[in-house]
C-alpha positions as CSV (number, residue, x, y, z in Angstrom):
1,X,4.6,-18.4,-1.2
2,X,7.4,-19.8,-2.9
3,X,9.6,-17.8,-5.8
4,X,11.5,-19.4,-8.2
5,X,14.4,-17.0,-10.0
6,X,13.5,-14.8,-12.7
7,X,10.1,-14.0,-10.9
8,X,9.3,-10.5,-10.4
9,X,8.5,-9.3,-6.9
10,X,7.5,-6.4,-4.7
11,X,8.5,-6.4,-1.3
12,X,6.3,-4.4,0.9
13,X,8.4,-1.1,2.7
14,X,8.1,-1.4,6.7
15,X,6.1,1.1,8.2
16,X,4.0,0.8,4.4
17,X,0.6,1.5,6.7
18,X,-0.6,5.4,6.7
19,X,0.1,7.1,9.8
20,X,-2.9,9.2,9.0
21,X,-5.3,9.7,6.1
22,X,-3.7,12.2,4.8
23,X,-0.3,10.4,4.6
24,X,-0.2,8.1,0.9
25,X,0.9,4.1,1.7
26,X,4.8,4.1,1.1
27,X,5.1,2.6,-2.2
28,X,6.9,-1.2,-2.3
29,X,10.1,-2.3,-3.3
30,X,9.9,-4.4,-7.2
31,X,12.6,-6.3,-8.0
32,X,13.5,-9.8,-9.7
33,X,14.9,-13.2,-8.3
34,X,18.5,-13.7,-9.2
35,X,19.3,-16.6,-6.8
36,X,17.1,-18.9,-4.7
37,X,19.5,-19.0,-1.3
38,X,16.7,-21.7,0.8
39,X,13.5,-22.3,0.5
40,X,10.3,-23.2,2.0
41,X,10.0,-22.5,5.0
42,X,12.2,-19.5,5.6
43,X,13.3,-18.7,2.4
44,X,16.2,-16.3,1.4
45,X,16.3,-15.0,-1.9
46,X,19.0,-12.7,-3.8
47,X,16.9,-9.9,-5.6
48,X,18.1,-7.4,-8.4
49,X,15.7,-4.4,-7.4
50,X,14.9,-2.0,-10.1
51,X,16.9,1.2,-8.5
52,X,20.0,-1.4,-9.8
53,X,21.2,-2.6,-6.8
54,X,20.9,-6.3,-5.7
55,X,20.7,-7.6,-1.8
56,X,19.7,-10.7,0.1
57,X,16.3,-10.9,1.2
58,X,14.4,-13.0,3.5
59,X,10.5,-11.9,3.7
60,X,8.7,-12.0,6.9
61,X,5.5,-12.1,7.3
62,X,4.1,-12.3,3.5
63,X,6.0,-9.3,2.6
64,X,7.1,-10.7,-0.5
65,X,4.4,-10.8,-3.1
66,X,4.0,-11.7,-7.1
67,X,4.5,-7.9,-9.4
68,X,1.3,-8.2,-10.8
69,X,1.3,-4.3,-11.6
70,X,3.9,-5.2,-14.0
71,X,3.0,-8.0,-15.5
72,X,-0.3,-6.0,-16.6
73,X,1.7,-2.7,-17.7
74,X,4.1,-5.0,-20.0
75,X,2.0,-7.4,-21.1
76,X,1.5,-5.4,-24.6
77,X,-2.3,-5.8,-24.6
């Protein structure tokens, strides 16, 4: 899937699988596009992530993904 800057994100933490079932999923990374670096198909993106800091990123394996948990918390509805 293909981002286009100012889209919010969440890239998924390796290791994010349980080890057990007692052990939670490590949470994902949300952040925003700043900068489309190349695109389809091994794209690079510059992402402002919400701790404040911003890095270059180039998902692997469909481990970038659309924020949907924040579009539904700040959606005002």
């Amino acid at each position: 899937m293909a981002f286009d800057v100012g889209d919010r994100v969440v890239a998924e933490k390796s290791g994010r699988r349980r080890r057990t079932a007692r052990q939670p999923l490590r949470p994902g990374r949300h952040g925003v596009i700043v900068r489309v670096l190349r695109g389809e198909p091994n794209p690079r993106y510059e992402i402002r992530w919400d701790e404040g800091i911003t890095t270059v990123y180039s998902p692997a394996n469909s481990g970038l993904h659309p924020d949907t948990d924040y579009d539904e918390a700040h959606s005002g509805s």
